[in-house]
Backbone bond lengths (Angstrom), bond angles and torsions (degrees), N, CA, C in turn:
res aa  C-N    CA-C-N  psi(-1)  N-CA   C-N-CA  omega(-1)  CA-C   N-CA-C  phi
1 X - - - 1.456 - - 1.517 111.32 -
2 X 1.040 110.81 -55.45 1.889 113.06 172.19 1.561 121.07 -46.25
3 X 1.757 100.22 -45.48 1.780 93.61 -173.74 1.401 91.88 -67.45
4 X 1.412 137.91 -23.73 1.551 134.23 -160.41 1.970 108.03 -62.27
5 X 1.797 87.25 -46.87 1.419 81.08 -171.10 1.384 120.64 -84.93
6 X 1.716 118.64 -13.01 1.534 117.37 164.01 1.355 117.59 -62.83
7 X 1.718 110.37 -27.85 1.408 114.94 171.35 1.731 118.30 -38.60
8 X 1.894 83.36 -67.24 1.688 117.11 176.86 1.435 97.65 -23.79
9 X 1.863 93.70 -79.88 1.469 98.74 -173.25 1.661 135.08 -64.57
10 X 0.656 155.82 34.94 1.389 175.23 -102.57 1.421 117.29 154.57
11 X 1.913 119.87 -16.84 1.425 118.83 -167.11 1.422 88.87 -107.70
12 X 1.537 102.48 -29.76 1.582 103.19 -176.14 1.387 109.42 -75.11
13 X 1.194 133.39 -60.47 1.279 108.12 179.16 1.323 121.18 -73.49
14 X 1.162 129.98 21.09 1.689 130.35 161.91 1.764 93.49 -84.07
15 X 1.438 113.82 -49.36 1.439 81.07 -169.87 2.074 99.65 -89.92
16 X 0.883 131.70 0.73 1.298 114.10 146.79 1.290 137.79 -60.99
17 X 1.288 119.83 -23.03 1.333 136.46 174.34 1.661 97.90 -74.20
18 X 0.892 109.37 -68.40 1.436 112.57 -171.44 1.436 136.17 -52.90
19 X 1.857 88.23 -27.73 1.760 99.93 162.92 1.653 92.89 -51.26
20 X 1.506 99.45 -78.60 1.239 138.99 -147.85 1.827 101.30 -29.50
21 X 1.263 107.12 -52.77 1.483 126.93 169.16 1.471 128.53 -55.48
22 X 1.846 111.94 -26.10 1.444 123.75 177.48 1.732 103.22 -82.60
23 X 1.593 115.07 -21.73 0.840 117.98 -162.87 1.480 107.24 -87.06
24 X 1.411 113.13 -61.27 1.067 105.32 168.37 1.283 135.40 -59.00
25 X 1.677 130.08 3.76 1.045 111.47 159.36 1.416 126.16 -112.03
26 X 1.104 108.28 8.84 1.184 135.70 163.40 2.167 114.50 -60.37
27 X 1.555 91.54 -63.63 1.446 99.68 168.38 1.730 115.90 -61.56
28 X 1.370 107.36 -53.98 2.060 97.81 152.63 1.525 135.83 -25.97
29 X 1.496 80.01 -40.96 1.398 72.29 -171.61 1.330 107.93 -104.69
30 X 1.289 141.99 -36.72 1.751 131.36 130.70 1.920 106.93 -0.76
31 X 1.183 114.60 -81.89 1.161 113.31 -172.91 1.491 109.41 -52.28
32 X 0.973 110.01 -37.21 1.801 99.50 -166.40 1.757 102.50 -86.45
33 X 1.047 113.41 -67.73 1.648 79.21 160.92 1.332 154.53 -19.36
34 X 1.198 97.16 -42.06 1.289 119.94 -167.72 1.928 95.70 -71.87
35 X 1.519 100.69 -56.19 1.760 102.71 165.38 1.356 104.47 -40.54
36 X 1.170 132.22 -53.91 1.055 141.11 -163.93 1.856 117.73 -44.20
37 X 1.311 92.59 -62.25 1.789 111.06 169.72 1.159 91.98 -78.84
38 X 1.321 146.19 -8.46 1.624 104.07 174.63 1.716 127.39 -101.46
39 X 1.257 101.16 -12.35 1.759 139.81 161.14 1.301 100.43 -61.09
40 X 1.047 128.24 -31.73 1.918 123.17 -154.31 1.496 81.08 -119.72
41 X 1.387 147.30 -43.26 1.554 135.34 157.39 1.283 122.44 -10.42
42 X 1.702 103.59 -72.73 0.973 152.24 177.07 1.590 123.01 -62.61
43 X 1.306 121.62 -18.81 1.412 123.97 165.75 1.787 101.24 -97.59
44 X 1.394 114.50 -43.30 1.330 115.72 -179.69 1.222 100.28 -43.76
45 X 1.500 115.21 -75.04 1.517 107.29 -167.52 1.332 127.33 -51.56
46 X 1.703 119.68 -8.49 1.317 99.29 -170.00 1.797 89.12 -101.17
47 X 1.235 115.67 -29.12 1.338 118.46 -172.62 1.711 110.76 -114.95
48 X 1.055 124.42 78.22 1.667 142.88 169.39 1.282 109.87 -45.45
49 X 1.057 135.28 -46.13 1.396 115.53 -178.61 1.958 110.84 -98.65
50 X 1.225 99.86 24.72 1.825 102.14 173.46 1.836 94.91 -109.90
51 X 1.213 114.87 4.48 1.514 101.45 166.60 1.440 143.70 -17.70
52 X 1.604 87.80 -72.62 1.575 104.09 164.35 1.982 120.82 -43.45
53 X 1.345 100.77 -59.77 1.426 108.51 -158.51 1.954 83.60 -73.96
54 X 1.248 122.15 -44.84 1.725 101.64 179.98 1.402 120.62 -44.86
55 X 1.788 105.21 -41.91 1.769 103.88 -162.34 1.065 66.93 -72.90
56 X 1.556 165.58 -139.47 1.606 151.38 13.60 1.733 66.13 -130.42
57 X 1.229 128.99 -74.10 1.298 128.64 -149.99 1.939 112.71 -55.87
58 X 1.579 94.02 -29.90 1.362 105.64 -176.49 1.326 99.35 -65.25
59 X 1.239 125.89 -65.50 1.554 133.33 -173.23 1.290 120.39 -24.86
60 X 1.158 92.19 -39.56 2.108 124.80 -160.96 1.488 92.64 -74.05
61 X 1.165 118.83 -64.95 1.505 147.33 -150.00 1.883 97.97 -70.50
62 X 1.560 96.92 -49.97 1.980 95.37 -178.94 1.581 93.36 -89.89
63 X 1.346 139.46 -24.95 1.654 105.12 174.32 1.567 123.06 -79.65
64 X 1.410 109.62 -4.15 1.336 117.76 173.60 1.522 112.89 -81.78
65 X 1.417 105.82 -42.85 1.765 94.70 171.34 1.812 101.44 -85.17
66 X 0.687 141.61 -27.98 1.990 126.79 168.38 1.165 88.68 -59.92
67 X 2.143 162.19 -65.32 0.668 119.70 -173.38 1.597 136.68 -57.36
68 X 1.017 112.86 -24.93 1.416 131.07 -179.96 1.231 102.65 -67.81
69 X 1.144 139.42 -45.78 1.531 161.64 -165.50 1.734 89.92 -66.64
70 X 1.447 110.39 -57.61 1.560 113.20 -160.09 2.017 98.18 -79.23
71 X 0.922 119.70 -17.06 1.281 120.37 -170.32 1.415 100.13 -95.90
72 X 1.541 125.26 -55.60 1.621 108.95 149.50 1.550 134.52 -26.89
73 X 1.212 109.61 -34.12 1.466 106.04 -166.26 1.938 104.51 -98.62
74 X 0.982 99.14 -41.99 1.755 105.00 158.46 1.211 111.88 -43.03
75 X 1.554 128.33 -37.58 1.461 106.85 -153.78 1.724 95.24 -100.88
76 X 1.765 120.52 -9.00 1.255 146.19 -162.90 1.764 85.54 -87.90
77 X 1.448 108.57 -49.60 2.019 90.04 -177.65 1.956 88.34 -96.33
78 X 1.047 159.38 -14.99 1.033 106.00 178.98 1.578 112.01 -81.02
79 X 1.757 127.82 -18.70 1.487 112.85 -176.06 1.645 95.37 -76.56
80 X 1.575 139.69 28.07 1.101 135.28 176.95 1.498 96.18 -105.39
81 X 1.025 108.89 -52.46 1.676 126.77 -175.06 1.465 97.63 -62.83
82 X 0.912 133.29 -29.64 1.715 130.37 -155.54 1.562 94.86 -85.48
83 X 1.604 116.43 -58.26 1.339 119.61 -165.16 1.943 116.21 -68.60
């Protein structure tokens, strides 16, 4: 009965951890984007004709953290899946 419930406990916080971990990088990466568009707002308006080269850099800048974002969260369900 005892090894059962260290078992228990040990599965539970693997998948608590793992929420806990999808979540927070999830909200990272919400936030940092979000810097992201508001920096490139903020350069547009002061500089109008750098449009182009801001979105181009912005684009770059939020699919690199969503990839990062998506590779975080994979590795968040497979140590969920594993335990």
């Amino acid at each position: 009965m005892l090894a059962t419930l260290a078992e228990l406990t040990n599965t539970a916080f693997a998948y608590i951890s793992a929420g806990v971990g999808a979540g927070l990088v999830t909200i990272g990466a919400g936030i940092g984007i979000g810097s992201i568009a508001s920096k490139a707002m903020e350069g547009i308006a002061r500089q109008p004709e750098a449009t182009g080269k801001i979105q181009t850099a912005m684009i770059i800048s939020a699919a690199l953290i969503e990839g990062i974002d998506l590779l975080c969260s994979v590795i968040c369900l497979l140590l969920n899946l594993k335990s």
